[in-house]
C-alpha positions as CSV (number, residue, x, y, z in Angstrom):
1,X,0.0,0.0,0.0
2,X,3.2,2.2,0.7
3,X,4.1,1.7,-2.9
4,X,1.0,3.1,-4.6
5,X,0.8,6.0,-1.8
6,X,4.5,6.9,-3.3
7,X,4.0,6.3,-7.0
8,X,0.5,8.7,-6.3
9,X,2.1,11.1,-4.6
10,X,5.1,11.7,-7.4
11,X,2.6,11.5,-10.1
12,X,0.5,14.2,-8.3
13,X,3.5,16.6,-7.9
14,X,3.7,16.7,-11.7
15,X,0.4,16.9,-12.6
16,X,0.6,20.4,-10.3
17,X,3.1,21.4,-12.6
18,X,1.1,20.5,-15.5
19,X,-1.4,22.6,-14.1
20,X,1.0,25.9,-13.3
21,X,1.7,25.8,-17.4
22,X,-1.8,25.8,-18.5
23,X,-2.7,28.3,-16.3
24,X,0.3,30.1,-17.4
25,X,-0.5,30.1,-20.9
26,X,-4.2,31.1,-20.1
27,X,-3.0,33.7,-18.1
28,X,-0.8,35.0,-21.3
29,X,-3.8,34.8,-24.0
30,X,-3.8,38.5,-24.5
31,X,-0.1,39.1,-24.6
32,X,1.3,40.2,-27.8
33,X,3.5,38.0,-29.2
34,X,3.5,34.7,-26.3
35,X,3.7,31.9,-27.4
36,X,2.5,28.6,-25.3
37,X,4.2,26.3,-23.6
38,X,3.9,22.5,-23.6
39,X,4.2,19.6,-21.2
40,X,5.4,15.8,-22.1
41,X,5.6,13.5,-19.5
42,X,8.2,10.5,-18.9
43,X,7.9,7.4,-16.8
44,X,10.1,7.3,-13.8
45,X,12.6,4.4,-13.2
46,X,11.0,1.0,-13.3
47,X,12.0,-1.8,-10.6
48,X,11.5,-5.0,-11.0
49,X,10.9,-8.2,-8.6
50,X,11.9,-11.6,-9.3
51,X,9.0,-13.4,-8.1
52,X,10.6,-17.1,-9.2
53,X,14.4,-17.5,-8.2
54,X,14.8,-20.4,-10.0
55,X,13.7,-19.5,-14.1
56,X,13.7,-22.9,-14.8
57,X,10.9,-23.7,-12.8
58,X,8.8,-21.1,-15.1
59,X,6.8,-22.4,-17.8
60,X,8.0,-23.5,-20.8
61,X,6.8,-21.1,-23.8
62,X,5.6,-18.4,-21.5
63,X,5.8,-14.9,-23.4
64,X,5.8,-12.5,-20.7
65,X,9.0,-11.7,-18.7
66,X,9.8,-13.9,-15.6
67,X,9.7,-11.3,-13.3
68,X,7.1,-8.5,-12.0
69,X,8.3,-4.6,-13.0
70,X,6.7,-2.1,-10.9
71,X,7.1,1.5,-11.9
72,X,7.2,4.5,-9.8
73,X,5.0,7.1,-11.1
74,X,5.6,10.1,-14.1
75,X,7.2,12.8,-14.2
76,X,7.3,16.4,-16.3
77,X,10.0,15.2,-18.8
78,X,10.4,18.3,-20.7
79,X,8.6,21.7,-21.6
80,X,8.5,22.9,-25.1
81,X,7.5,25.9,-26.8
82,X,5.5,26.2,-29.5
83,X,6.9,29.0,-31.8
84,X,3.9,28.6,-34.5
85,X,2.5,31.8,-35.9
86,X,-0.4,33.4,-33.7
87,X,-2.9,35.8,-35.4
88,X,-1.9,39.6,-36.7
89,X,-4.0,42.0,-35.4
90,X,-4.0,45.3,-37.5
91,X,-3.7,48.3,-35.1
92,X,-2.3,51.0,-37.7
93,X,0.4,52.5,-35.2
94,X,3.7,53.1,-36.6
95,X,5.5,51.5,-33.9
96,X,3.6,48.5,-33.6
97,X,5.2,45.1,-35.7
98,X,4.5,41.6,-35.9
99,X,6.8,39.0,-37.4
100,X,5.0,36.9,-40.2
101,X,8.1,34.3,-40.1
102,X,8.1,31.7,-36.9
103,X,11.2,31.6,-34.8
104,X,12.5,35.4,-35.2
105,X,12.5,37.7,-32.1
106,X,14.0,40.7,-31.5
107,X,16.8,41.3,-29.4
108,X,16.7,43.0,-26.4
109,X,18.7,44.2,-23.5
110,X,17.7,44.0,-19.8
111,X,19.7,44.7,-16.9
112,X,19.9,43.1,-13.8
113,X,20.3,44.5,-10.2
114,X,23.3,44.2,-9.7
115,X,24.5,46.3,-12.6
116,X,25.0,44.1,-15.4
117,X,22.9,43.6,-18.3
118,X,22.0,40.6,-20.8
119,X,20.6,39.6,-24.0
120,X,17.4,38.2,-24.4
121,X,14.7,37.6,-27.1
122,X,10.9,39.0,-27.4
123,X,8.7,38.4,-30.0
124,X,6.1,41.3,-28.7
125,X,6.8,44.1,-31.1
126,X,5.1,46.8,-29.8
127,X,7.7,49.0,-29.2
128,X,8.2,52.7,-27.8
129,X,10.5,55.9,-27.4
130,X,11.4,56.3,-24.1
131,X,13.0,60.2,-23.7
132,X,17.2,60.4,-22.7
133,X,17.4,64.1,-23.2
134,X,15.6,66.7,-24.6
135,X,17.0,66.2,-27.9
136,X,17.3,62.2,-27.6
137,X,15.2,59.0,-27.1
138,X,15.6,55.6,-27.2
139,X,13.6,52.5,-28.6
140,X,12.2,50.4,-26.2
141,X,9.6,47.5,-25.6
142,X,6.4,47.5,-23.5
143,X,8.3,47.1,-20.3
144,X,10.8,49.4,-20.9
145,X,14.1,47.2,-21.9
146,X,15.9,49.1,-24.7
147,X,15.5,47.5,-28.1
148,X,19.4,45.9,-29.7
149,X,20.4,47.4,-33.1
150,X,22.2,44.7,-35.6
151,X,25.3,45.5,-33.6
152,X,24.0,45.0,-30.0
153,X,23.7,48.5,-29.5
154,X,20.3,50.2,-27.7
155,X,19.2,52.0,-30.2
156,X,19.0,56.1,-29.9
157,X,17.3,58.2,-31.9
158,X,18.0,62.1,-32.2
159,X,15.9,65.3,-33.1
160,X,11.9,65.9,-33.1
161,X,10.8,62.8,-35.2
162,X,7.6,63.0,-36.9
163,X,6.6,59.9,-38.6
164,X,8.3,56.5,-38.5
165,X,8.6,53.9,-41.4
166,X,9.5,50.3,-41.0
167,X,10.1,48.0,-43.7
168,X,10.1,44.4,-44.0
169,X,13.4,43.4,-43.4
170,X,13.3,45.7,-40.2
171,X,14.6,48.5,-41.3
172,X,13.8,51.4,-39.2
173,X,13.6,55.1,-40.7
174,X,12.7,58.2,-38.4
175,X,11.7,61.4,-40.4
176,X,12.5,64.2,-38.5
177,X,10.4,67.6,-38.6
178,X,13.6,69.2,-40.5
179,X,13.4,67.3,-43.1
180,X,16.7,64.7,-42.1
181,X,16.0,61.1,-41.3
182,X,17.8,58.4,-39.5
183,X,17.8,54.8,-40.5
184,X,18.8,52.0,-38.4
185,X,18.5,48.2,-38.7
186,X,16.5,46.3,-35.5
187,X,18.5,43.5,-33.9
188,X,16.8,40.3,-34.9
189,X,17.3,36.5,-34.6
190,X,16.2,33.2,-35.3
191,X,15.7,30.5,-33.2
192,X,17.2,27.1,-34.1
193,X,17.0,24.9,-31.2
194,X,14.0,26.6,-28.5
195,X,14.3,23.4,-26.4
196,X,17.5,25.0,-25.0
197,X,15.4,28.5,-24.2
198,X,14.8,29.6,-20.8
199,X,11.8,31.5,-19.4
200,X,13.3,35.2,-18.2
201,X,9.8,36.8,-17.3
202,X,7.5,39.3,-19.0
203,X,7.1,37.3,-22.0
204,X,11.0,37.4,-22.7
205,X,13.2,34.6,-23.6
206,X,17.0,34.2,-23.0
207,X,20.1,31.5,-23.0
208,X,20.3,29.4,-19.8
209,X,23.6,30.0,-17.8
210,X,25.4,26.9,-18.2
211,X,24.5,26.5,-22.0
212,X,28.2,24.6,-22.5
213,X,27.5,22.1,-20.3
214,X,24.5,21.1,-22.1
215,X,26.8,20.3,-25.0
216,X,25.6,23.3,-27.7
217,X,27.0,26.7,-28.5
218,X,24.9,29.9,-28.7
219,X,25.0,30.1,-32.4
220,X,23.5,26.1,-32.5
221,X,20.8,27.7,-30.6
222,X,20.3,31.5,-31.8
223,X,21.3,32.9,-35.1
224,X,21.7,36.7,-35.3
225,X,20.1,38.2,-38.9
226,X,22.7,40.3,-40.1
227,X,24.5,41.2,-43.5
228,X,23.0,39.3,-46.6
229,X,20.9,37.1,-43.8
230,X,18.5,40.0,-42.9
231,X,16.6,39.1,-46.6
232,X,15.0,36.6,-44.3
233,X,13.5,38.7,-41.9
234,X,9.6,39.1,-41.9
235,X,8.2,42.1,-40.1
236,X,5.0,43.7,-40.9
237,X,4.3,47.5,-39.7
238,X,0.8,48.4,-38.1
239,X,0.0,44.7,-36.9
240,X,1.0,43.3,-33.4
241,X,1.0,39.2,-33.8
242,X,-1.7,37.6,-30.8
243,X,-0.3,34.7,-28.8
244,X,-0.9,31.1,-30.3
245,X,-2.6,30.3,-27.0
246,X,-6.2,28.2,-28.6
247,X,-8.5,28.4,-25.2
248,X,-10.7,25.6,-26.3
249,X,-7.2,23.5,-26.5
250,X,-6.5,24.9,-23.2
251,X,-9.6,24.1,-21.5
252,X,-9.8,20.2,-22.6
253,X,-5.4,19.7,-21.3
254,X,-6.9,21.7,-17.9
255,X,-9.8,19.2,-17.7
256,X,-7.8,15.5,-18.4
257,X,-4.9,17.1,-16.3
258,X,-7.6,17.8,-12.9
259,X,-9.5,13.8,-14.1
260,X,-6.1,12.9,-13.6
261,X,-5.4,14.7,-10.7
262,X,-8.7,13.4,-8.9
263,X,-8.3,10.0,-9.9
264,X,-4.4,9.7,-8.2
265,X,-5.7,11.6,-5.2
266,X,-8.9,9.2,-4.9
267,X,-5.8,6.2,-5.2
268,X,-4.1,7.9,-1.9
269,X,-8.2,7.5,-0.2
270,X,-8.5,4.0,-1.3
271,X,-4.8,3.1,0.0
272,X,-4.8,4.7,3.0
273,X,-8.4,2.8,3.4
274,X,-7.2,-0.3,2.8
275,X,-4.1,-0.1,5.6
276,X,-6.6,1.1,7.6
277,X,-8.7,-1.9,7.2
278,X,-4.9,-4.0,7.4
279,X,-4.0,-2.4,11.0
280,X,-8.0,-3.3,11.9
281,X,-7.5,-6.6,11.8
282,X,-7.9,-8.9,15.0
């Protein structure tokens, strides 16, 4: 009865993890650019009890192994996410973009509290100008993190601007009320391997620390657009893409994950019942 309380109770722990990323991706239906997570479970290590010492005793012809295997439960094997396209929704403000291409975010920079600073992905495009001086600004995203040039560099824009053009392959040019302009290309990557992603808060997306040890290099994982490899880039002005989050999908995983759920808790009932009824015993 032990055993099936145990192999219950680790199945259980997952299955609130399960839960957490649904909720999560609920939670994220409205942001711009999210894009959903997934769950896929693995089973945990099997034992296995040899319930006849002596194999030649068994009978002859028999098609099933000798002993009895007895696993342990399940567990959240790995969490994926799903960089298919979500919808474009047409907004007709100049600083608003959507990718049209899956896997290619922008760059951005964020800094930490203890000073330094580090580069991580978005796929939200609505972007902003966030004032420096009187005579300067800077591009930023919704939560204020400063928006990476082709060269890793925040990018600054100088004089009154008046109107703001952004092409395809993400060229940005800012007309300024005396007639000059300033062009600048937006940093922008592609994602090759997202398994090896990390979560970084407010919808952004980064490399993990200790990326070597997991046996692949940044560029495996990321691949910066620049020079002839911008032609790829897909960016569309006016439009901010949805998230790919479907709710009806949602709701069904959030359902069979709390069946589940009830069904290992009810397990726990009927165990602890049944040593119940054991210790009862005259």
């Amino acid at each position: 009865m032990n055993r099936t309380m145990f192999t219950a109770t680790n199945t259980l722990s997952q299955l609130q993890k399960q839960m957490d990323l649904i909720s999560n991706n609920l939670a994220n239906i409205d942001t711009a650019g999210y894009k959903r997570r997934e769950a896929s479970f693995t089973d945990l290590l099997v034992q296995e009890f040899r319930n006849q010492p002596n194999d030649a005793l068994e009978p002859a012809n028999r098609l099933t192994p000798f002993q009895i295997r007895q696993g342990n439960g399940a567990r959240l094997g790995q969490i994926q996410l799903n960089l298919t396209q979500g919808n474009l929704k047409t907004t007709d403000r100049p600083l608003d973009t959507a990718f049209t291409a899956e896997g290619q975010f922008y760059r951005t920079m964020v800094e930490n509290e203890d000073g330094s600073a580090d580069m991580v992905l978005t796929r939200n495009g609505a972007l902003y100008l966030t004032p420096l001086s009187d005579t300067e600004t800077m591009l930023v995203n919704s939560d204020g993190h400063a928006i990476l040039d082709d060269n890793n560099q925040a990018i600054t824009i100088a004089g009154n601007v008046k109107s703001f053009t952004i092409n395809q392959t993400g060229l940005l040019t800012a007309e300024r009320y005396d007639g000059t302009s300033q062009q600048v290309n937006l940093g922008v990557a592609i994602v090759n391997k997202p398994q090896f992603l990390e979560q970084k808060g407010a919808n952004l997306l980064g490399l993990p620390v200790n990326l070597a040890a997991l046996g692949v290099t940044e560029g495996e994982v990321i691949t910066d657009l620049t020079g002839p490899l911008r032609n790829q880039i897909a960016i569309q002005q006016g439009v901010l893409e949805q998230s790919n989050v479907d709710m009806s999908k949602e709701m069904t995983d959030l359902i069979n994950v709390q069946r589940s759920f009830q069904f290992h808790s009810k397990t726990i009932t009927l165990a602890d019942q049944m040593l119940g009824l054991v210790n009862g015993i005259r």
